[in-house]
DRENTI-354923 format. One line per field, with one value per residue: x, y, z of N, C-alpha, C in turn; residue number from 1. Coordinates in steps of 0.05 Angstrom, whole numbers, plus 32768, in hexadecimal, padded with zeros to 4 digits. Last residue first. Layout:
n.c1: [X  ...] $
n.c2: [Y  ...] $
n.c3: [Z  ...] $
ca.c1: [X  ...] $
ca.c2: [Y  ...] $
ca.c3: [Z  ...] $
c.c1: [X  ...] $
c.c2: [Y  ...] $
c.c3: [Z  ...] $
num: [NUM  ...] $
END
This chain:
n.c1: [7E25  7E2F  7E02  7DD4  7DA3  7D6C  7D4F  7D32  7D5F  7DA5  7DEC  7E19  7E5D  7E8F  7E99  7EB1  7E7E  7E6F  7E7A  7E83  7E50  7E55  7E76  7E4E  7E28  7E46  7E55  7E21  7E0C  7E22  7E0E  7E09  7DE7  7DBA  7DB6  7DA5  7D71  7D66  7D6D  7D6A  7D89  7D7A  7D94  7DB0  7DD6  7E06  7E20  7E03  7E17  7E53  7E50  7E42  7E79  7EA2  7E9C  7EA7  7EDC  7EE5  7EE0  7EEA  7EEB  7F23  7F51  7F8B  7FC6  7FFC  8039  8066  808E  80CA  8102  8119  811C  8155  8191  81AC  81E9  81FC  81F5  81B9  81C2  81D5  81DF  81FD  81E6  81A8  8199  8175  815E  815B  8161  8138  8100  80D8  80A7  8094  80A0  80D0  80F0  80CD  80A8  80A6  80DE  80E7  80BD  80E3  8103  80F6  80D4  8112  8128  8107  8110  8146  8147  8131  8152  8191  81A9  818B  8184  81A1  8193  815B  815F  817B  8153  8125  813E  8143  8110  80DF  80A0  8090  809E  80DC  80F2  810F  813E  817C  81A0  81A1  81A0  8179  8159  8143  8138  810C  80E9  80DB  80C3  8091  807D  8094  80BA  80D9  80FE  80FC  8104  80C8  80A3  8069  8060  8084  8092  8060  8048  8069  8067  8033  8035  8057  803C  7FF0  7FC0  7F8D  7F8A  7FC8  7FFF  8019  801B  8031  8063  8077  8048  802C  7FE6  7FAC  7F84  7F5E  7F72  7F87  7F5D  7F30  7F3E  7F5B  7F34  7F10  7F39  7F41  7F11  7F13  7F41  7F19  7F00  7F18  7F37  7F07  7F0B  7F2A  7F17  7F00  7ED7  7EBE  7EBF  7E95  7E7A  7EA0  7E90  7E60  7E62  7E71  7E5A  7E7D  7E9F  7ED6  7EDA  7EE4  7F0B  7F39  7F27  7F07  7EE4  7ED2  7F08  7F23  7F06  7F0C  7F49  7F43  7F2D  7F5A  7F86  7F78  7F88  7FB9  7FD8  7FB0  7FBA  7FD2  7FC5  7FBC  7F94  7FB7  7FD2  7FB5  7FA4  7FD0  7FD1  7FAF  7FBA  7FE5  7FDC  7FFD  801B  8044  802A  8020  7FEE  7FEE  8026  804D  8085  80C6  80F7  811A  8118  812C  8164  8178  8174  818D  81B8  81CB  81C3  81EF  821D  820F  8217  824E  823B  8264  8287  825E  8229  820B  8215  81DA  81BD  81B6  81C9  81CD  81FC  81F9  8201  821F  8225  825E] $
n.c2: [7F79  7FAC  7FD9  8001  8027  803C  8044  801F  7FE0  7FF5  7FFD  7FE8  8000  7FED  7FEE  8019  8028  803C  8067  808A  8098  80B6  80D9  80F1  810A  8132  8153  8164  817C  818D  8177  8143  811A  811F  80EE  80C0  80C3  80B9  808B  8058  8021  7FDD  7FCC  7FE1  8021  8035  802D  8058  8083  807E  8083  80BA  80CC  80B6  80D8  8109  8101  80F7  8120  815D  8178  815E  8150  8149  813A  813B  812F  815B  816C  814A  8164  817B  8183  81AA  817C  816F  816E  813B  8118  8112  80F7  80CB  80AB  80A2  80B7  80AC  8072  808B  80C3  80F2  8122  8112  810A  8130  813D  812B  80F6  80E0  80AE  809C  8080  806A  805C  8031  8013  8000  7FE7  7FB5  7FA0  7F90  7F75  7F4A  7F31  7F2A  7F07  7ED0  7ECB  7EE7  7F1A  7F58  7F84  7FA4  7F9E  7FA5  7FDD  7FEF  7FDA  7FFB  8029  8023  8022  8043  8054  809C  80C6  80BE  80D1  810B  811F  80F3  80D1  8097  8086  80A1  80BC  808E  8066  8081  8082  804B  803B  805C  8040  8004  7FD3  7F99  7F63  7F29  7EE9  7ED9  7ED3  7ED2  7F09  7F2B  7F17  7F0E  7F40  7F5F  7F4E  7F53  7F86  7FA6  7F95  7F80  7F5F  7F5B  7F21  7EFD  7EF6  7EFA  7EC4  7EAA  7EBE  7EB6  7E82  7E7C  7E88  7E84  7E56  7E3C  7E2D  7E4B  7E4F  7E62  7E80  7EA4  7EC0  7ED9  7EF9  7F15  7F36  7F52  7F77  7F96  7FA7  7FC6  7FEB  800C  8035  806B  8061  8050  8051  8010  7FDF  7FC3  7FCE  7FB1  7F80  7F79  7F75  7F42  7F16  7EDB  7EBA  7ED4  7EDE  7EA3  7E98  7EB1  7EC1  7EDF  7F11  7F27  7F32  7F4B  7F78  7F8E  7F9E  7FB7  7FE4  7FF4  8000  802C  8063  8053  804A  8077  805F  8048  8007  7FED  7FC5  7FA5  7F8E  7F78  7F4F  7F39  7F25  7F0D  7EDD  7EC7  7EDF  7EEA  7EDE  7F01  7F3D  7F63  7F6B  7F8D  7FB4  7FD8  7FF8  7FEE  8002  7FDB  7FC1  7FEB  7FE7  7FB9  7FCA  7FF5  7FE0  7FA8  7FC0  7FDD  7FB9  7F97  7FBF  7FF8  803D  805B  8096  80D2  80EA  80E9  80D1  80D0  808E  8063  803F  805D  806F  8045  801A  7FCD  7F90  7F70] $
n.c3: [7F7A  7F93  7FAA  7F82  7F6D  7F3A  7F0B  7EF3  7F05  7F15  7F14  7F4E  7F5B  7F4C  7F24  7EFF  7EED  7F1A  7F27  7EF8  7F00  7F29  7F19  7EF2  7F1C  7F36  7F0F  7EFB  7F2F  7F6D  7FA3  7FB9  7FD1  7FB1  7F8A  7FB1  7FB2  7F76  7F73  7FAB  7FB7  7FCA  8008  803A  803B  8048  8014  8000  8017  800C  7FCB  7FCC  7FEE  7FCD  7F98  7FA3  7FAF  7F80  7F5F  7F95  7FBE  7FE7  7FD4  7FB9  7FC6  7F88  7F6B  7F64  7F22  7F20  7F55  7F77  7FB6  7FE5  7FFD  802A  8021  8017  804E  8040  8013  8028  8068  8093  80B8  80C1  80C3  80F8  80FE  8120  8106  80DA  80D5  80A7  8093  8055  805E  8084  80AB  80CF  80CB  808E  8094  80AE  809F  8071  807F  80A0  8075  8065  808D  8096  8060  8065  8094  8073  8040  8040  802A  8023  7FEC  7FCE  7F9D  7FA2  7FA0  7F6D  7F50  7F4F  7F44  7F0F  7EFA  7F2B  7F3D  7F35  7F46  7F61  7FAD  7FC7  7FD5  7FC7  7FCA  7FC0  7FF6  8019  7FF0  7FE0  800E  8021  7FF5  7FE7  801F  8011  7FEA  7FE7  7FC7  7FDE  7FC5  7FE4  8006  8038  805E  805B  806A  8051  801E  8002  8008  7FED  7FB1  7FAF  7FAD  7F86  7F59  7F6A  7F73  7F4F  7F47  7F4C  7F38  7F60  7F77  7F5D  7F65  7F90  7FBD  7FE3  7FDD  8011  8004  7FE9  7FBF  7F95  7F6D  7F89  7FB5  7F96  7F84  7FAB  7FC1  7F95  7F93  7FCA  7FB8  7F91  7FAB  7FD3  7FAD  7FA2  7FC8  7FD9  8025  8051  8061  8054  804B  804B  8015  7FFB  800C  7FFA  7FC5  7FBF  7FE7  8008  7FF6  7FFF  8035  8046  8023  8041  807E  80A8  809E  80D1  80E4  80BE  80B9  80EE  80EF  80BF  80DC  80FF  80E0  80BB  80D5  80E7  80B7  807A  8031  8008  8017  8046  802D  8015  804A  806A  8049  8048  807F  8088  806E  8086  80C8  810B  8130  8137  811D  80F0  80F5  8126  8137  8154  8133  8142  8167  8165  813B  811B  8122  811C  80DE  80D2  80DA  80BC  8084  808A  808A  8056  802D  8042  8027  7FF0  7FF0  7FF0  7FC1  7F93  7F4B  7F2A  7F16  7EF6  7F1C  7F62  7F94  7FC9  7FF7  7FDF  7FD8  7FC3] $
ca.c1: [7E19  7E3A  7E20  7DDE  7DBA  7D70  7D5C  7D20  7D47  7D92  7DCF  7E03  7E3C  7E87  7E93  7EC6  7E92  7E5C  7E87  7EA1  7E4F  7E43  7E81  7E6E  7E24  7E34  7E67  7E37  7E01  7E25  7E05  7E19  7DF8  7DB8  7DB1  7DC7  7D84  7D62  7D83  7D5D  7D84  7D86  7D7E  7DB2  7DC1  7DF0  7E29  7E01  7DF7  7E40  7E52  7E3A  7E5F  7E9C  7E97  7E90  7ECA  7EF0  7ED1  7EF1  7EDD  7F02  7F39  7F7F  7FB6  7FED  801A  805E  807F  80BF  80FC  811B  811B  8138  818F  818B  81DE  81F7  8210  81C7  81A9  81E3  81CA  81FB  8209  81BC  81A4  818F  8163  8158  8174  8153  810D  80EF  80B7  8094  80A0  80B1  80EC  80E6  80A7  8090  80CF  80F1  80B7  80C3  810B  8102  80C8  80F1  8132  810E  80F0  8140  8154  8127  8135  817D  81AB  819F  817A  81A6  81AA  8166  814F  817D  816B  8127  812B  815E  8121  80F6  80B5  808B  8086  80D6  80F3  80F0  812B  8162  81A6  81A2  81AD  819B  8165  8146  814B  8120  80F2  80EB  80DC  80AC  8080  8083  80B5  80C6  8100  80F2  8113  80D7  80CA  8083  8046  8076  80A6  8071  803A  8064  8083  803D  801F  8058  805A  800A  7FD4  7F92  7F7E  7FAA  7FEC  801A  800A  8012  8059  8071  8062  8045  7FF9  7FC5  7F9C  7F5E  7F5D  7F96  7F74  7F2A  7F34  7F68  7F49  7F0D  7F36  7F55  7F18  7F00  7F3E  7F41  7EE9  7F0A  7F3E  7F0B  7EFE  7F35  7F24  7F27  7EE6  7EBA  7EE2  7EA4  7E73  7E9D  7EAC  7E66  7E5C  7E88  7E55  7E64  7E89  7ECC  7EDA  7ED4  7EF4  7F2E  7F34  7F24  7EE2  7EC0  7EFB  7F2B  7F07  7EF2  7F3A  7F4E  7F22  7F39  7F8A  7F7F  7F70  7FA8  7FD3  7FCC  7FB2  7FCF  7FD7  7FCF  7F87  7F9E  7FE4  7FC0  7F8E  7FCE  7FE7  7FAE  7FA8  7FEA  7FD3  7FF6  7FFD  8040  8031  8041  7FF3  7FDD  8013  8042  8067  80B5  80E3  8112  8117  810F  8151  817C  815C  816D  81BD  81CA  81AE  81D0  8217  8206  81FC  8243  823C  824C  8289  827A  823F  8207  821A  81F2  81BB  81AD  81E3  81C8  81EA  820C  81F5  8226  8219  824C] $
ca.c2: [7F58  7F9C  7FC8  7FF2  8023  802D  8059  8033  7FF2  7FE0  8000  7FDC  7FFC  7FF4  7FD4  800E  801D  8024  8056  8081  808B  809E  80D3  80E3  80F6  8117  8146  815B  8160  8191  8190  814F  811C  812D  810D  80BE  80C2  80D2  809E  806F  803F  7FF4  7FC8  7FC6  8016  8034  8014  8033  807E  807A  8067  80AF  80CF  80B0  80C1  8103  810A  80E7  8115  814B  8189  8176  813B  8154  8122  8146  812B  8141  8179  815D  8158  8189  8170  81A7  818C  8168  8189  814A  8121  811F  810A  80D7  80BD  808F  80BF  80CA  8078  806F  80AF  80D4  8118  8109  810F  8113  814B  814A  8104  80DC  80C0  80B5  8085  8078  8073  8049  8019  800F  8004  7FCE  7FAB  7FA0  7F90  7F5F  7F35  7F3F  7F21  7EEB  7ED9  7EDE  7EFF  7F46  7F6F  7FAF  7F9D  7F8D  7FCD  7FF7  7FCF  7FDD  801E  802B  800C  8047  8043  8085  80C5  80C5  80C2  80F2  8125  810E  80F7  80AA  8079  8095  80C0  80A5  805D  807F  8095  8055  802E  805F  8067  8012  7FE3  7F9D  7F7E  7F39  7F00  7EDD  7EE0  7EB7  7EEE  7F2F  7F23  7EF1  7F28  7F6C  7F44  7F3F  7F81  7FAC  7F8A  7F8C  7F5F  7F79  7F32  7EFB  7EF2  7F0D  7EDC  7EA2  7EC3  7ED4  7E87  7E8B  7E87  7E99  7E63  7E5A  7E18  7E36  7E4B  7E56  7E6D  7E99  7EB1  7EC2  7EE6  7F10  7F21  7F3F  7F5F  7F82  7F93  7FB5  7FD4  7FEF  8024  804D  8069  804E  806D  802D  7FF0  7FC0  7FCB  7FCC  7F85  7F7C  7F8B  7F5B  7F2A  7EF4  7EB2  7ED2  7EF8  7EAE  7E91  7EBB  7EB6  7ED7  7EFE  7F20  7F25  7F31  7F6C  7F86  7F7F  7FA8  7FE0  7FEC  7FE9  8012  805A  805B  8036  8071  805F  8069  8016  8008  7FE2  7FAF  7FA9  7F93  7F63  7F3C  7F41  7F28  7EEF  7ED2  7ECB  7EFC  7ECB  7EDE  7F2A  7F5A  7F60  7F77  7FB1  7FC0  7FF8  7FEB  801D  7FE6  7FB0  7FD6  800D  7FC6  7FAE  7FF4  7FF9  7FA6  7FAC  7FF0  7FD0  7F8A  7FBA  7FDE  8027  8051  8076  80C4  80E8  80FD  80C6  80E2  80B0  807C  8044  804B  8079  805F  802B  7FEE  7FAA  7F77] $
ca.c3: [7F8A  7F7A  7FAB  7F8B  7F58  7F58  7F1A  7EFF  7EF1  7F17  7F11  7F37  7F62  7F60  7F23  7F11  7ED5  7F08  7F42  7EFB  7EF0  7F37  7F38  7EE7  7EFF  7F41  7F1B  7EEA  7F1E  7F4B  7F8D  7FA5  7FDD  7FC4  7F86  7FA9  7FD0  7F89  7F61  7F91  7FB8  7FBC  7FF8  8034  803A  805C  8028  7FF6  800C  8025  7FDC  7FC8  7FF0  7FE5  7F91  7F9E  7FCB  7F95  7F63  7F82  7FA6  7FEA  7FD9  7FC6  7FC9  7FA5  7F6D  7F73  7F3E  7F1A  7F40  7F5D  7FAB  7FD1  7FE5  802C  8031  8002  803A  8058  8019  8010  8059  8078  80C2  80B0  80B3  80F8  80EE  812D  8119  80D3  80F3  80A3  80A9  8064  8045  807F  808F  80D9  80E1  80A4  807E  80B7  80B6  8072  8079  80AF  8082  8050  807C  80A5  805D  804C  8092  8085  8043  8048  801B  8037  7FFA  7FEA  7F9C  7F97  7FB3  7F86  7F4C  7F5D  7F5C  7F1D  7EFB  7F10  7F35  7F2B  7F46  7F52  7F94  7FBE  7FE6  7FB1  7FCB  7FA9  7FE3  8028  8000  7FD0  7FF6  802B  7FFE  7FD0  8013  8034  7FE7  7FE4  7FCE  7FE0  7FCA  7FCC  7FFE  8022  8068  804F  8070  8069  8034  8002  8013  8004  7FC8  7FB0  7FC2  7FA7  7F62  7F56  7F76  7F5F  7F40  7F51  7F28  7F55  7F87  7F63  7F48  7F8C  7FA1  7FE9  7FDA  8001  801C  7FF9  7FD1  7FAA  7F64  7F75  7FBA  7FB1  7F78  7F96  7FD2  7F94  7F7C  7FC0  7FC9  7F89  7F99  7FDD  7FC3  7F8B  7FCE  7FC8  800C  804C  805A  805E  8042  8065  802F  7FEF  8009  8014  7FD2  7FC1  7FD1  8001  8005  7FDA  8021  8051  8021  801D  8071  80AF  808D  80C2  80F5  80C6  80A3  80E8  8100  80C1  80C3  8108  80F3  80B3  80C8  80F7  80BE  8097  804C  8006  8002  804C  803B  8007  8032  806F  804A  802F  8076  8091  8061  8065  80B0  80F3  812F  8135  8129  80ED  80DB  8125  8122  815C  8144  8134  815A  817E  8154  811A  812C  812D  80EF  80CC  80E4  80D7  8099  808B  80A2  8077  803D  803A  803D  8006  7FEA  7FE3  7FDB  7FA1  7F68  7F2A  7F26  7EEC  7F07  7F50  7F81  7FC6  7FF1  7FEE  7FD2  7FD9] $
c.c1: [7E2A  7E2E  7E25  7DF7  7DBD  7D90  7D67  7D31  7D3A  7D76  7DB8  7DF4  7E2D  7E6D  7E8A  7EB9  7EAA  7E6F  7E7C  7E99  7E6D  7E47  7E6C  7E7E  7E45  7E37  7E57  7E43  7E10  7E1E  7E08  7E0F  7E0F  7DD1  7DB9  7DCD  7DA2  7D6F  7D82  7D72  7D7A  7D7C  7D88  7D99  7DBE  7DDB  7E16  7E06  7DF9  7E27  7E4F  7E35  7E4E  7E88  7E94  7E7D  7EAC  7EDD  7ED5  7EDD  7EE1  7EFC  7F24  7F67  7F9B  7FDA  800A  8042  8076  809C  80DB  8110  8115  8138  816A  8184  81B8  81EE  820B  81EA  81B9  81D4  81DA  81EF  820F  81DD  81B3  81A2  8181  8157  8174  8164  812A  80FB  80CC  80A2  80A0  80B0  80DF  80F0  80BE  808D  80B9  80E9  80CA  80B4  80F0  80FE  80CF  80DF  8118  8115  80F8  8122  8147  8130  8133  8162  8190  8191  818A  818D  81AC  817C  8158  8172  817C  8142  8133  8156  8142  8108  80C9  80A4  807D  80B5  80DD  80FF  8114  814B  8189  81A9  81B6  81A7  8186  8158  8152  813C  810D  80F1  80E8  80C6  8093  808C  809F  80C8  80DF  80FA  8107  80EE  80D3  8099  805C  806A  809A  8089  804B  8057  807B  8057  802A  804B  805C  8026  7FEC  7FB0  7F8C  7FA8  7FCA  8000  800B  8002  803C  805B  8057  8056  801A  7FE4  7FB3  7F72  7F5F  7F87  7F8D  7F44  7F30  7F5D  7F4F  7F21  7F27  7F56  7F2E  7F0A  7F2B  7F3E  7F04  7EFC  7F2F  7F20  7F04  7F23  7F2C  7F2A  7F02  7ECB  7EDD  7EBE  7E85  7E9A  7EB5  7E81  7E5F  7E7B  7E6E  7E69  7E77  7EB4  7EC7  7EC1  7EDE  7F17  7F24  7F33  7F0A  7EC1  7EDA  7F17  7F10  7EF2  7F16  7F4A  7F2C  7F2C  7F68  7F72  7F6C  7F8E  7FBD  7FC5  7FBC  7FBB  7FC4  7FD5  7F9E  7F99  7FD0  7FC7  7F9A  7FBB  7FDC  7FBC  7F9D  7FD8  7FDF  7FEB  7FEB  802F  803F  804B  800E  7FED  8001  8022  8061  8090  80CD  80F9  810E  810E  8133  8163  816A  8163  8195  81BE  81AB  81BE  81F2  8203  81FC  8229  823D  8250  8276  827E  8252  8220  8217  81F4  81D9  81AE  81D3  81D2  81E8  81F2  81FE  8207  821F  823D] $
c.c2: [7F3B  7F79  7FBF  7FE6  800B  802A  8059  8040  8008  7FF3  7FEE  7FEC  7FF5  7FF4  7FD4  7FED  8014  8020  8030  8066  8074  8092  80B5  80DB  80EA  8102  812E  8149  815F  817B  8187  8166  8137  8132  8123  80ED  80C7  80DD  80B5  807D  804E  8014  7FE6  7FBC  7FF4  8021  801F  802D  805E  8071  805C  808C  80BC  80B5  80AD  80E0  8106  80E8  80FC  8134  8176  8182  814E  8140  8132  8137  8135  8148  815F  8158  8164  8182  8187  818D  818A  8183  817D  8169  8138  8133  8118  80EC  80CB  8097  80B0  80C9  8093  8076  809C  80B5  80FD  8103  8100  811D  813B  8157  811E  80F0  80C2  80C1  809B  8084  807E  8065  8038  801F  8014  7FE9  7FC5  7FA6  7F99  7F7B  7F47  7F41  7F32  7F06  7EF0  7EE8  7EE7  7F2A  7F5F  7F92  7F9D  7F86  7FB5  7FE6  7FD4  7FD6  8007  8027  8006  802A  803E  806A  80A0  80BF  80C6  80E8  8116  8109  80FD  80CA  808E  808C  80C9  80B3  807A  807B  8093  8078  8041  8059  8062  8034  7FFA  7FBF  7F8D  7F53  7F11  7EF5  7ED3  7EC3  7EDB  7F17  7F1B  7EF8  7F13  7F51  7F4E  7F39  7F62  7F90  7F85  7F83  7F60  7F71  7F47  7F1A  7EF0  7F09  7EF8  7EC0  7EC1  7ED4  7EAA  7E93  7E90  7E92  7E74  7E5F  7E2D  7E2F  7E3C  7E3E  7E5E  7E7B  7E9E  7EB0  7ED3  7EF2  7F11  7F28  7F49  7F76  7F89  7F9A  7FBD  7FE0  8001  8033  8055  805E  806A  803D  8007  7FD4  7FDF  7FD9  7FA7  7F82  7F93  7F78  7F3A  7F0A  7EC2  7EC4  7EF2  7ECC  7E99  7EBA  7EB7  7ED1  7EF6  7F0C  7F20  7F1B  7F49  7F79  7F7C  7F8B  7FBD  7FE3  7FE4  7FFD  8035  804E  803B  8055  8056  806F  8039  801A  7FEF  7FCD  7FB2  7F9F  7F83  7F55  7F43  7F35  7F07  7EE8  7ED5  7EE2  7ED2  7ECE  7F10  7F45  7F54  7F64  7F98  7FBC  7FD9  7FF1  8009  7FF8  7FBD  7FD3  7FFB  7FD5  7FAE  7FD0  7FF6  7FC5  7FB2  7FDD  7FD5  7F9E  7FB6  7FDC  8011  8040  8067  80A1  80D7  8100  80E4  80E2  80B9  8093  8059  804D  805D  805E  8040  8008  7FBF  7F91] $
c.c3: [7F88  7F8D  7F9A  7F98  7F7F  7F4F  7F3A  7F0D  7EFD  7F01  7F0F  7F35  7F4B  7F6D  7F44  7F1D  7EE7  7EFE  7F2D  7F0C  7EF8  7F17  7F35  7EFE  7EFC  7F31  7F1F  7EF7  7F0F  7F3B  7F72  7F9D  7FCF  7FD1  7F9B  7F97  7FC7  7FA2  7F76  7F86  7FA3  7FC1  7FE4  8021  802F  8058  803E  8008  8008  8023  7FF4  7FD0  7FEA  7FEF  7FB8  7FA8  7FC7  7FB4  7F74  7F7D  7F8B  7FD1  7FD8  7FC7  7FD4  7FA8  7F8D  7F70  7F41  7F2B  7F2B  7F4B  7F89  7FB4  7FE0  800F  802C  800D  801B  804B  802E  800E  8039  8068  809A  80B0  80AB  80E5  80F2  811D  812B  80E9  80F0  80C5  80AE  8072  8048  8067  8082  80C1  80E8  80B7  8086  80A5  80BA  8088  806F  80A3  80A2  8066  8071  809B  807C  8054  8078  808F  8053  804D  8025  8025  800B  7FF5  7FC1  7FA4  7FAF  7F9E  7F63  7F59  7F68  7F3E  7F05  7F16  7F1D  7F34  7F44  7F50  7F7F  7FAF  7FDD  7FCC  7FCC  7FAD  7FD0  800F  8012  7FD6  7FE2  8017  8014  7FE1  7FFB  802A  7FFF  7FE3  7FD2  7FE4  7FC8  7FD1  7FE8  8018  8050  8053  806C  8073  8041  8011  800E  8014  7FE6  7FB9  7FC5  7FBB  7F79  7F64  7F67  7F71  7F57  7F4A  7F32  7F3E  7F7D  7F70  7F42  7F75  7F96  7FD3  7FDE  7FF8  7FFB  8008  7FEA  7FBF  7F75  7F65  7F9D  7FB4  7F85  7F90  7FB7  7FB0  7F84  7FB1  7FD0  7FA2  7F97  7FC1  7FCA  7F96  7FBF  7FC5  7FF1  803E  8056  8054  804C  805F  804F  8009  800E  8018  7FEE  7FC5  7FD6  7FF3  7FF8  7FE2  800E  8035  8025  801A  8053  8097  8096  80A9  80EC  80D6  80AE  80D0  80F6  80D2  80BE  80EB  8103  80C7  80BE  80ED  80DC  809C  8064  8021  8005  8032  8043  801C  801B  8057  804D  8034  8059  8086  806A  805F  809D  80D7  810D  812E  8126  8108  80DE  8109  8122  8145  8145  8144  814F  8179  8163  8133  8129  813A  8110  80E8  80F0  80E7  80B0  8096  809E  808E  804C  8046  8036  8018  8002  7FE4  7FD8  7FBB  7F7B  7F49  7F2A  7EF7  7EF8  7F2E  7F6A  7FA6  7FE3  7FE6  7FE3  7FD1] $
num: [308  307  306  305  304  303  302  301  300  299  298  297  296  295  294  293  292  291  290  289  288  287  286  285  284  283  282  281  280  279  278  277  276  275  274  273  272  271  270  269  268  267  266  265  264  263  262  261  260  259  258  257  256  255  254  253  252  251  250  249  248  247  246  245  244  243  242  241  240  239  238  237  236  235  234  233  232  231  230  229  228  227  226  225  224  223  222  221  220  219  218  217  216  215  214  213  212  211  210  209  208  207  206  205  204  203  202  201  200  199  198  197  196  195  194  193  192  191  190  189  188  187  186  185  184  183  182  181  180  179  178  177  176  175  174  173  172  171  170  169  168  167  166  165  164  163  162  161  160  159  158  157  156  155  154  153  152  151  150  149  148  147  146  145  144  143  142  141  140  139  138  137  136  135  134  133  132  131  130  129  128  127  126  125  124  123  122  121  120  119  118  117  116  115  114  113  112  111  110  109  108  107  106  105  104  103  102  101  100  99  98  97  96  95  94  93  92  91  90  89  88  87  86  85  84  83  82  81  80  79  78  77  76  75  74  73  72  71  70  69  68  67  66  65  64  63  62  61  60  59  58  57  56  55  54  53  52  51  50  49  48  47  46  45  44  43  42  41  40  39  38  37  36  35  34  33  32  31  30  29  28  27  26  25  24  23  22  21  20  19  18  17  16  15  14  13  12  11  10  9  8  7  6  5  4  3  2  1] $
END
């Protein structure tokens, strides 16, 4: 039986772990009652909402999300609909999420869809790992969520919690580690659906109570089970965390700029796009980067474009 306690690369932090079925039962309990009410995690919810949801939650709130979201659904319900019209419109409709090449990866990925399973979103992991812009996360995240498949599904909530109640350590590591998933694996409940509950229980509890900043431990289900907890909440040590600046970057450049486009439904002078930026260096390598991403078209005479 699996138990929570340290994985076979971490130096065990507490004493003899929990069995799983308790934590199941602890986490899909604290769901039931705590979960938000999300459009994507309804009854009525499609394959291809939730595929859309997890394109637009990756590194974005779900505040910002959940209006972006019904307008994506409610313009293009289904793959077809998407792989229909230009991917510029794609580009279009992604406004300020952020991250924009989301939008051209979900584009391609409704192509596929349509090209490969007559447009309905496939259930097999492997079909669905293999479309364009759908990495590990996004494919077990859509054959859990949409098919109550069994996968271990992890995102930034999931590998922090698990860091945690499992391992001791205040984050987990920058990157997915193979002591990770083995950990996740290992702690999957046997049945689908329970395990496609569990994955989206312990996600929820990552968002919503172990959070990366202000964690509301005295209300975590999990602290009496916590190896983090049991350890005194030892400073994280590891090595330094990526930050998520934005003001003076070419990130900020590069949004600018793509406002200018998606305002406009005919191409744009160079000139209109000059303005949004002081520093012409930057500008330049912000509007070159958004071309070589596939993002916008140059055109002749200094006009540039959506992607058609």
């Amino acid at each position: 039986m699996p138990t929570i306690s340290a994985p076979p690369s971490a130096a065990p932090r507490s004493g003899p772990g929990t069995p799983a079925p308790l934590l199941h039962t602890i986490v899909l309990d604290w769901y039931r009652e705590h979960a938000r009410d999300l459009p994507w995690r309804a009854d009525g919810a499609t394959a291809w909402g939730v595929m859309v949801s997890e394109f637009m939650l990756q590194q974005t709130p779900v505040k910002r999300v959940l209006p972006a979201w019904a307008a994506w659904l409610e313009r293009w319900p289904t793959p077809a609909a998407l792989a229909a019209d230009a991917p510029g419109e794609a580009v279009r409709m992604w406004g300020r999420l952020g991250y924009p090449r989301r939008a051209l990866r979900l584009h391609g990925a409704a192509a596929a869809i349509v090209e490969r399973h007559g447009g309905e979103v496939p259930e097999d992991h492997a079909a669905l790992l293999a479309l364009p812009g759908v990495g590990e996360y996004t494919a077990a995240a859509v054959a859990s969520f949409a098919f109550r498949q069994r996968h271990a599904v992890l995102d930034t909530n999931v590998r922090r919690v698990f860091a945690r109640a499992v391992t001791g350590v205040e984050y987990p590591a920058n990157a997915t580690t193979a002591a990770e998933r083995r950990t996740a694996t290992e702690l999957l409940p046997d049945h689908p659906e329970t395990a496609a509950a569990w994955a989206v229980g312990v996600m929820e509890l990552g968002a919503l109570v172990c959070t990366a900043r202000s964690p509301e431990c005295g209300g975590c289900p999990l602290r009496p089970h916590c190896a983090w907890q049991r350890a005194g909440c030892p400073p994280y040590d590891g090595p330094a965390r990526r930050g998520q600046t934005y003001e003076g970057t070419d990130r900020q450049v590069r949004g600018k700029l793509l406002a200018v486009l998606r305002a406009s439904h005919g191409p744009v002078p160079r000139q209109r796009l000059d303005v949004v930026w002081p520093e012409e260096i930057q500008r330049a390598r912000a509007l070159d980067g958004l071309v070589a991403d596939g993002l916008v078209e140059p055109l002749a005479d200094g006009f540039y474009r959506l992607p058609q």
